[in-house]
N, C-alpha and C positions, 0 to 999 in steps of 0.2 A: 399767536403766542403772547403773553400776558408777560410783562416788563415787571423784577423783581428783586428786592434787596434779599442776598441769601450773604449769611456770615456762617463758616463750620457748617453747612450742611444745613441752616434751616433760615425758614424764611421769617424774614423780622417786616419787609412791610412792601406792598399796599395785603389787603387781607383779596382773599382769594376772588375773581371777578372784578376787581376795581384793577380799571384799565391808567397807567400811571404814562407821564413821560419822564423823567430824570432829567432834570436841568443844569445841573454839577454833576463833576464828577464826584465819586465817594471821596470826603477827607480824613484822613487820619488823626487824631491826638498825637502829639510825640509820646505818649505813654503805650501808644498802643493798644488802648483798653476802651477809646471813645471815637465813635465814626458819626460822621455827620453827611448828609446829603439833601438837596433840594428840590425838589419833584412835583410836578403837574398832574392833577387829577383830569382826564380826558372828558369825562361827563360835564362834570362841574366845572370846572379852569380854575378849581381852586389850589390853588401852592400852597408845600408845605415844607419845612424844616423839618425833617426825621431824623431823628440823634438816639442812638444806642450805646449803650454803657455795656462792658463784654458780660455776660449770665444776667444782664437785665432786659428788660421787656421796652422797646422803642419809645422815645416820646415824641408826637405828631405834632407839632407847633404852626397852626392855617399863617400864612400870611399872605398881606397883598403885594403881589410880585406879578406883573406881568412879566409869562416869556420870554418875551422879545427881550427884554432889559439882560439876562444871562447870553441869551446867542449872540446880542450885538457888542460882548465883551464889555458891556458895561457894570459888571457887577463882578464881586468877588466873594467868595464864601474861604476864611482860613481859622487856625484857631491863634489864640495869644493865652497858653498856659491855660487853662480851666475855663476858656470863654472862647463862645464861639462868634466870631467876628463877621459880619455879610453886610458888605459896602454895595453901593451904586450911586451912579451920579456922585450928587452934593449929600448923600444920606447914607452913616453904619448902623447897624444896629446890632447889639450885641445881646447873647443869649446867655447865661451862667448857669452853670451844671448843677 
């Protein structure tokens, strides 16, 4: 079975066939209208940042993130008001909506 962002009934990401793992859990915006999560491409091992705005279409953001850095609680993904904040180690890096 195929690992899958669904919000309301429809699926926002990986596209059909592309085997994912989730490295975060889903975050919420405090508005409630923006979710963020961070996810492993099982072919590729390529990660990505996927961020959905609610009646918008996902935006897929590659980064280099190895897994291990999230499972060994070295990392954090939160937001601070309109920016989406993903620490690890001695490095954040922040994303603006």
């Amino acid at each position: 079975r195929e690992r899958e962002l669904i919000v309301d009934g429809r699926r926002l990401f990986p596209q059909p066939g592309t085997q994912v793992k989730f490295i975060t859990d889903p975050k919420w915006n405090k508005d409630s209208q923006t979710l963020a999560i961070v996810a492993t491409e099982d072919k590729t091992k390529t990660s990505h940042i996927v961020m959905w705005r609610s009646k918008g279409k996902p935006t897929i953001i590659p980064f280099p993130m190895e897994k291990e850095t999230f499972r060994n609680g070295k990392a954090d993904l939160f937001w601070d008001g309109q920016d989406l904040i993903l620490t690890y180690g001695q490095q954040v890096w922040s994303v603006s909506q």
